[in-house]
ZAVOZA-911052 format. One record per residue: residue in three letters; y, x, z of N, C-alpha, C in turn. Coordinates in steps of 0.02 Angstrom, whole numbers, padded with zeros to 5 digits, always signed. Layout:
BEGIN
ALAYXZYXZYXZ...
END
This chain:
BEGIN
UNK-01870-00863-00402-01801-00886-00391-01763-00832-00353UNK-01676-00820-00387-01653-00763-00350-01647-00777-00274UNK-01642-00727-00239-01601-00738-00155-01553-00710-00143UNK-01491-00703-00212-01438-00699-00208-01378-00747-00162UNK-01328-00719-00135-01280-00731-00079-01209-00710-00106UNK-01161-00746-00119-01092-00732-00112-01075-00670-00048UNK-01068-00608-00093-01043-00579-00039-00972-00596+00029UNK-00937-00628-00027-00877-00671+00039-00916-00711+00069UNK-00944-00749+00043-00976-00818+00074-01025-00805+00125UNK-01056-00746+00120-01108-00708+00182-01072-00704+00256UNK-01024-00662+00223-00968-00637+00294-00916-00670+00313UNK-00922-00725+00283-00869-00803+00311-00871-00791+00375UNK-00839-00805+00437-00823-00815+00500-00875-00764+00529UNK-00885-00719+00521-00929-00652+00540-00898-00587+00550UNK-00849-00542+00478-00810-00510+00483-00752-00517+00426UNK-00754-00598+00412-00711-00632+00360-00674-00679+00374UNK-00625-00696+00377-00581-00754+00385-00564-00788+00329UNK-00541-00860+00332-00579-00907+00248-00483-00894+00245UNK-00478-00914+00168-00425-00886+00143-00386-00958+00128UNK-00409-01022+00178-00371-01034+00187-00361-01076+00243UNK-00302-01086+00298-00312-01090+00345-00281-01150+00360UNK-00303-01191+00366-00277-01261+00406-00325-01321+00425UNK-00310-01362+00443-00320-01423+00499-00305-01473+00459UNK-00343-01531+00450-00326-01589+00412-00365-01653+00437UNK-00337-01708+00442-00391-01767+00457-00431-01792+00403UNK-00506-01825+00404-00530-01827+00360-00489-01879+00293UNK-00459-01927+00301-00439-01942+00269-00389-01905+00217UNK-00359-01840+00243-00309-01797+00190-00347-01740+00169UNK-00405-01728+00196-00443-01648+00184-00448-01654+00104UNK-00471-01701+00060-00477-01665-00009-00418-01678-00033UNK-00393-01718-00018-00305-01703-00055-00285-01622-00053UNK-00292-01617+00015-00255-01557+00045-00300-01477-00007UNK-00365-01504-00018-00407-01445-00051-00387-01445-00115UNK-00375-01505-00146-00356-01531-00223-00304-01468-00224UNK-00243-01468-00176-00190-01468-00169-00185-01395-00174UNK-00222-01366-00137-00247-01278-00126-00272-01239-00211UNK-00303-01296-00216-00346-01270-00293-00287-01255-00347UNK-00233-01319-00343-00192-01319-00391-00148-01250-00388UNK-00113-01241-00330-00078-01197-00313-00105-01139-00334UNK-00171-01101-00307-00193-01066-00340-00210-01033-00395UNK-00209-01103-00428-00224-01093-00529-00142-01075-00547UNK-00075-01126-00519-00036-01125-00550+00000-01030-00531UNK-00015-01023-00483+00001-00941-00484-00023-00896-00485UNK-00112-00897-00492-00143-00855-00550-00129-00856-00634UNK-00093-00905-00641-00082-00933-00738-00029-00883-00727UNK+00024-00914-00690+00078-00864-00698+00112-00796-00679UNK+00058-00772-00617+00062-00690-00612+00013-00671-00618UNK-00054-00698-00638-00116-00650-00707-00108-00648-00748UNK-00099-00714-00797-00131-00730-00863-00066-00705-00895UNK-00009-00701-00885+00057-00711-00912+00084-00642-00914UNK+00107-00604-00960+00117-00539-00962+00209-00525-00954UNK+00224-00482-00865+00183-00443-00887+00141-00449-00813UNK+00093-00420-00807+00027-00430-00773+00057-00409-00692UNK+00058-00447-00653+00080-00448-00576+00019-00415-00551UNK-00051-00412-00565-00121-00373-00529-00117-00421-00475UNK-00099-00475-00455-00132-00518-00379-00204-00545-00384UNK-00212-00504-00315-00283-00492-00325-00305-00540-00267UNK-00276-00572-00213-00295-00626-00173-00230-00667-00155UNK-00258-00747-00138-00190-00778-00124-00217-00827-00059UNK-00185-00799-00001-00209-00820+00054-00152-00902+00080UNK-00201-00958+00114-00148-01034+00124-00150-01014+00194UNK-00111-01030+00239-00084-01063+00288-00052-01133+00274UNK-00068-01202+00321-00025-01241+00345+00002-01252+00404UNK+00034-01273+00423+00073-01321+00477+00091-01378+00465UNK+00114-01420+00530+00133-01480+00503+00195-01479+00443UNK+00240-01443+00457+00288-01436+00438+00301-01397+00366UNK+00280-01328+00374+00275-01282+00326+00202-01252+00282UNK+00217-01236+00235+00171-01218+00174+00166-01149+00173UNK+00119-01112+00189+00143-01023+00188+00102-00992+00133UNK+00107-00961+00098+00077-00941+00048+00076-00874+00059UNK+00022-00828+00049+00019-00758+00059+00004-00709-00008UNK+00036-00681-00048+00007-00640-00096-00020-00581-00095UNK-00087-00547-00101-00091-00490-00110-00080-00461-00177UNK-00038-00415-00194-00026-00382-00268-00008-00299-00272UNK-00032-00283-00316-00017-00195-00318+00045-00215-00358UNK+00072-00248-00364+00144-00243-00417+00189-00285-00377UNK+00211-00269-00313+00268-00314-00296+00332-00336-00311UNK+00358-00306-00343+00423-00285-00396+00412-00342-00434UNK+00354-00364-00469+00362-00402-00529+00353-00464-00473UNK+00313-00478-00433+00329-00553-00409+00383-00562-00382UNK+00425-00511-00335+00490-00532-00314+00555-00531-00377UNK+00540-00495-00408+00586-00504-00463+00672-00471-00442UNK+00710-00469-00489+00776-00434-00474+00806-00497-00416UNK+00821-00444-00372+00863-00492-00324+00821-00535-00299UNK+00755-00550-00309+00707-00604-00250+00711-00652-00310UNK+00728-00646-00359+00745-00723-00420+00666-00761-00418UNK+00638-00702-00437+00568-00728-00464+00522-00777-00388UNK+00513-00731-00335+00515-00768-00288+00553-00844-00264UNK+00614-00862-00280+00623-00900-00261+00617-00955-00313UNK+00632-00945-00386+00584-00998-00409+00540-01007-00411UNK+00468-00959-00395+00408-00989-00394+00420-01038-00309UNK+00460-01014-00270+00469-01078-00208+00485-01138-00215UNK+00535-01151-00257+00551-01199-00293+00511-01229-00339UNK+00458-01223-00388+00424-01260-00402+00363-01274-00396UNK+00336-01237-00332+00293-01251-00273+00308-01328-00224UNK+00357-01313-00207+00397-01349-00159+00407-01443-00211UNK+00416-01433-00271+00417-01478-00312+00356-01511-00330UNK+00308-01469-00345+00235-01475-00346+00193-01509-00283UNK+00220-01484-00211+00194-01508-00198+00204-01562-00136UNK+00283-01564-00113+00315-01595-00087+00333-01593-00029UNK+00302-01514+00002+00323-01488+00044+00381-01420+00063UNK+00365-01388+00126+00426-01329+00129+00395-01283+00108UNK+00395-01224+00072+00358-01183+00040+00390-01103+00072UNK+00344-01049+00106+00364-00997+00114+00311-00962+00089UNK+00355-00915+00050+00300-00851+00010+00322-00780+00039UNK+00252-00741+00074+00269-00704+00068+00225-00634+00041UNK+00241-00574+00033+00206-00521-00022+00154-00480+00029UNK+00122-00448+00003+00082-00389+00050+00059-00338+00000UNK+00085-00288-00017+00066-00215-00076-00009-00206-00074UNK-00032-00201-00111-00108-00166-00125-00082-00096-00094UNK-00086-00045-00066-00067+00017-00103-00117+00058-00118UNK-00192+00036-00158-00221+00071-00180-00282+00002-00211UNK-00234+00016-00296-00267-00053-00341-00344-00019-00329UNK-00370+00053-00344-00428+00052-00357-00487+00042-00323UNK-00473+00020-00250-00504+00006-00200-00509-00075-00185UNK-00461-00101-00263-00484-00181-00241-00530-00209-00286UNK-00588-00232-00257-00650-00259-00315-00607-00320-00361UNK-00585-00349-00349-00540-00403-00408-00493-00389-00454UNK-00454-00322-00444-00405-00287-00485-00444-00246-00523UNK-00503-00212-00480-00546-00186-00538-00591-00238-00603UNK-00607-00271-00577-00645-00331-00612-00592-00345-00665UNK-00521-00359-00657-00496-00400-00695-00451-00302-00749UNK-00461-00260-00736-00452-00215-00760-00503-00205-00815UNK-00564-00203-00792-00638-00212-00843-00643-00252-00884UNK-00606-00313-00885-00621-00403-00909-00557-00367-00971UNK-00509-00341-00964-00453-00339-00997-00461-00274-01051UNK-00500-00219-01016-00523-00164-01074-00603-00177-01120UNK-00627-00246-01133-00675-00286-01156-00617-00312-01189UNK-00591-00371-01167-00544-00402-01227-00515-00370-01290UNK-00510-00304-01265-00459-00278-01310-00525-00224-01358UNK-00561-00252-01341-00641-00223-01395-00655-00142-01357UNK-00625-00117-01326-00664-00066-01283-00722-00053-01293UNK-00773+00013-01267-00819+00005-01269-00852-00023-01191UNK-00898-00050-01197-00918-00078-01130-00943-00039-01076UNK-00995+00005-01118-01031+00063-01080-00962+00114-01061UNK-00935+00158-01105-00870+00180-01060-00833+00150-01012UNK-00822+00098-01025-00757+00068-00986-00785+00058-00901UNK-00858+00027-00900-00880+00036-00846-00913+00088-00811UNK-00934+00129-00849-00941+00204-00830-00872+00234-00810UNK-00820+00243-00839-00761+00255-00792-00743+00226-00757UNK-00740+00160-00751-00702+00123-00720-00732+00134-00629UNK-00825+00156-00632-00866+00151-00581-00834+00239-00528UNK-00844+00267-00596-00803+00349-00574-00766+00348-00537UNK-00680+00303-00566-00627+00294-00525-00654+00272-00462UNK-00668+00240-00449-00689+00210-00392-00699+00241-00320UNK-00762+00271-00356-00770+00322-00312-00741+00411-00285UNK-00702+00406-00339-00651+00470-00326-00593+00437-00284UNK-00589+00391-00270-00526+00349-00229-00562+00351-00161UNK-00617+00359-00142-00642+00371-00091-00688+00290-00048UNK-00713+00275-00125-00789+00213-00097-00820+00279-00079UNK-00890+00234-00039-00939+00230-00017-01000+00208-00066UNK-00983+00164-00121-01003+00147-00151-00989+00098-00200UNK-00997+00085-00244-00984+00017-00308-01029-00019-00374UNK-01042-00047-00379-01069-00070-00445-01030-00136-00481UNK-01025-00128-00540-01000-00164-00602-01048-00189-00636UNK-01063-00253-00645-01114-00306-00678-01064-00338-00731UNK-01076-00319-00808-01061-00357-00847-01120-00413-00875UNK-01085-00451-00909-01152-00500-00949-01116-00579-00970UNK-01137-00565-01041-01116-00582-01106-01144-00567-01177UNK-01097-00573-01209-01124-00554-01281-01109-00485-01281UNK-01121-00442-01253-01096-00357-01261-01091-00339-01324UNK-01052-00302-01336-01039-00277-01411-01047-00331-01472UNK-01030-00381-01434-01058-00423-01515-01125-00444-01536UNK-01164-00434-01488-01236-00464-01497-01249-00522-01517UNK-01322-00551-01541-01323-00604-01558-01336-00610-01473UNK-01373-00586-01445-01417-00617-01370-01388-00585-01334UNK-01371-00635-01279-01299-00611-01215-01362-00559-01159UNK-01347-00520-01147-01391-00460-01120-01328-00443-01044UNK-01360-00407-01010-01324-00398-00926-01336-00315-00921UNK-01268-00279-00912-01268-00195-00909-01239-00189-00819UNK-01280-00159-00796-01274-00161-00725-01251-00056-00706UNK-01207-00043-00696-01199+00020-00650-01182+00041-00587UNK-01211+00074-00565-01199+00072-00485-01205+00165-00479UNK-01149+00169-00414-01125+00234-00402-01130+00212-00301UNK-01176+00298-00254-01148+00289-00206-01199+00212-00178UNK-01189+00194-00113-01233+00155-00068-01211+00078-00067UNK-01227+00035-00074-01222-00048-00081-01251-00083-00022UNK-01249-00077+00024-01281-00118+00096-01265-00178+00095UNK-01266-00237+00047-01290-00294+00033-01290-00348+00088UNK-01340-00318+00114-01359-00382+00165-01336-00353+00232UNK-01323-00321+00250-01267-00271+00319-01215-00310+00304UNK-01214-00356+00376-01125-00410+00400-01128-00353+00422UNK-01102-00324+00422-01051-00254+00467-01009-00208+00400UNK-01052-00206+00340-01016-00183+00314-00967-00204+00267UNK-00900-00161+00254-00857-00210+00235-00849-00178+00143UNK-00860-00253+00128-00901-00255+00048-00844-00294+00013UNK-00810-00274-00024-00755-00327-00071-00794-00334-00118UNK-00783-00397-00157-00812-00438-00198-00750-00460-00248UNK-00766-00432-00315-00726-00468-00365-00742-00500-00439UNK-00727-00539-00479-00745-00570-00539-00694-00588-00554UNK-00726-00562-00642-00680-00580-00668-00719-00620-00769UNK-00672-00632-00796-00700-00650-00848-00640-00640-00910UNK-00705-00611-00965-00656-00544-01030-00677-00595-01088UNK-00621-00634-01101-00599-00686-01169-00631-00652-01230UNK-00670-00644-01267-00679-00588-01339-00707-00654-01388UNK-00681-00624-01440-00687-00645-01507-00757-00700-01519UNK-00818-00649-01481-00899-00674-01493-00908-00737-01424UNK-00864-00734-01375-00892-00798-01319-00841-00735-01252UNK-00880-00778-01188-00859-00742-01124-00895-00708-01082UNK-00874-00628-01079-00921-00603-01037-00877-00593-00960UNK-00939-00585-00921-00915-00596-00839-00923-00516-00815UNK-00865-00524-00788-00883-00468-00729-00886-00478-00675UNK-00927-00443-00644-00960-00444-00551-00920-00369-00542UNK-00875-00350-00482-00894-00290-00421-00904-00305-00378UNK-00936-00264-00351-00954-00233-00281-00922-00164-00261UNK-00868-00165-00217-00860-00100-00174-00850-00101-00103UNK-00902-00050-00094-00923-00042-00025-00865+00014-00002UNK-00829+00007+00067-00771+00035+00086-00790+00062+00161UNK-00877+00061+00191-00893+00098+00268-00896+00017+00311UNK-00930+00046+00361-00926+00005+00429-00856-00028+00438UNK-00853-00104+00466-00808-00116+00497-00786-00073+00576UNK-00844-00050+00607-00800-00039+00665-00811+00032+00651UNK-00814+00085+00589-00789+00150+00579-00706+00144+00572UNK-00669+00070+00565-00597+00077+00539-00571+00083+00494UNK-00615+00060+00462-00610+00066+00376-00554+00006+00334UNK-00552-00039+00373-00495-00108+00354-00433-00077+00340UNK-00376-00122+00296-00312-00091+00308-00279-00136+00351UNK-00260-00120+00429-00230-00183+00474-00204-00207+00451UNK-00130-00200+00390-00079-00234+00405-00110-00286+00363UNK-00155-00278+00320-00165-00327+00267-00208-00392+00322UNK-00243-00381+00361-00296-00419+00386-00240-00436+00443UNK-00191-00409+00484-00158-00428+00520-00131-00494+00488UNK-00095-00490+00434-00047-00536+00384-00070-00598+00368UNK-00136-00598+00364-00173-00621+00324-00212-00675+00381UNK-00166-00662+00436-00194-00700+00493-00260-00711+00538UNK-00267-00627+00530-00323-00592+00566-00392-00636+00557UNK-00443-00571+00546-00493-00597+00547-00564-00617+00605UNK-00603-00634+00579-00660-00633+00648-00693-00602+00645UNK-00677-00541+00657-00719-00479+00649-00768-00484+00732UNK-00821-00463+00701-00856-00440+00755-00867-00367+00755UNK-00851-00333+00821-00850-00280+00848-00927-00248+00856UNK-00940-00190+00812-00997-00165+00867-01068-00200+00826UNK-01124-00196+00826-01174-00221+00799-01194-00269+00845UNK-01223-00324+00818-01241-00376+00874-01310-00375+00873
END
């Protein structure tokens, strides 16, 4: 049996903060999760799936009693705010309709897509759809990576590759993976590439150094309503 671990799910409240943040009595907590899930799907449908492609690669909750805060991470900020904030303020508006509260959205830039394991994932998932070859696409895609300045990465596809009758798993890895090291700070992304024969999945892994080498980008983890990083090896 594997002794595989969610790399987020490892470093939950360690050197991770949960992505989403609020307080509920037991009687409203699964409403309130129902409520999280929906939101989520309804603005991954419409700045992933929906072209043209926004790249949001995390969507962080805040509540209050009062207010709804929504956080986007995206390498394309332009396309979610839209001319003049338009696009922004109707997705507030039918948030706010959806879900019957006050709704504030606000943006945070990637500024470097190739350093995010989920933009890469869903970059890989999208050059598969379009019949790519698999072995290239993740052989470059692992390259980029590391010319952007990882530490390390690997790309796990698995599916029907090329059209197989038998769904088979192509694993590449570039550079160091410290796995089971809470200290190091490891993005985790998946994604999944629609093709003709069924669905194949993608896994990354990129490793970005020690948390306390300074390797985080503050403003993002500041925004994002700081995390619980632990300092220092324990």
């Amino acid at each position: 049996m594997g002794q595989k671990t969610h790399p987020f799910g490892l470093r939950l409240g360690v050197t991770e903060a949960h992505r989403s943040r609020w307080y509920a009595p037991k009687a409203l907590y699964g409403e309130l999760l129902v409520e999280d899930q929906k939101i989520r799907g309804y603005l991954d449908r419409r700045l992933n799936r929906t072209p043209p492609n926004a790249a949001v690669s995390d969507i962080h909750i805040e509540r209050t009693r009062e207010e709804l805060k929504i956080i986007i991470r995206t390498a394309r900020p332009g396309l979610v705010i839209g001319p003049k904030g338009a696009e922004v303020d109707r997705m507030t508006e039918e948030l706010q309709y959806m879900t019957g509260r006050k709704v504030a959205i606000s943006i945070i830039e990637i500024k470097n897509p190739d350093m995010d394991a989920q933009l890469v994932a869903e970059s890989v998932a999208e050059q598969l759809s379009k019949r790519a070859s698999f072995r290239r696409a993740v052989k470059s895609r692992c390259e980029q990576v590391m010319q952007q300045g990882a530490k390390g990465v690997r790309i796990q596809i698995s599916g029907r590759l090329g059209g197989a009758e038998m769904s088979r798993t192509l694993d590449n890895r570039l550079g160091s993976l410290p796995l089971s090291t809470l200290q190091a700070n490891i993005n985790y992304g998946f994604a999944e590439a629609k093709t003709t024969y069924g669905v194949i999945g993608v896994k990354t892994w990129i490793y970005k150094g020690l948390y306390e080498e300074g390797q985080e980008d503050e403003t993002a983890s500041n925004a994002a309503g700081g995390r619980a990083r632990a300092r220092g090896r324990r």
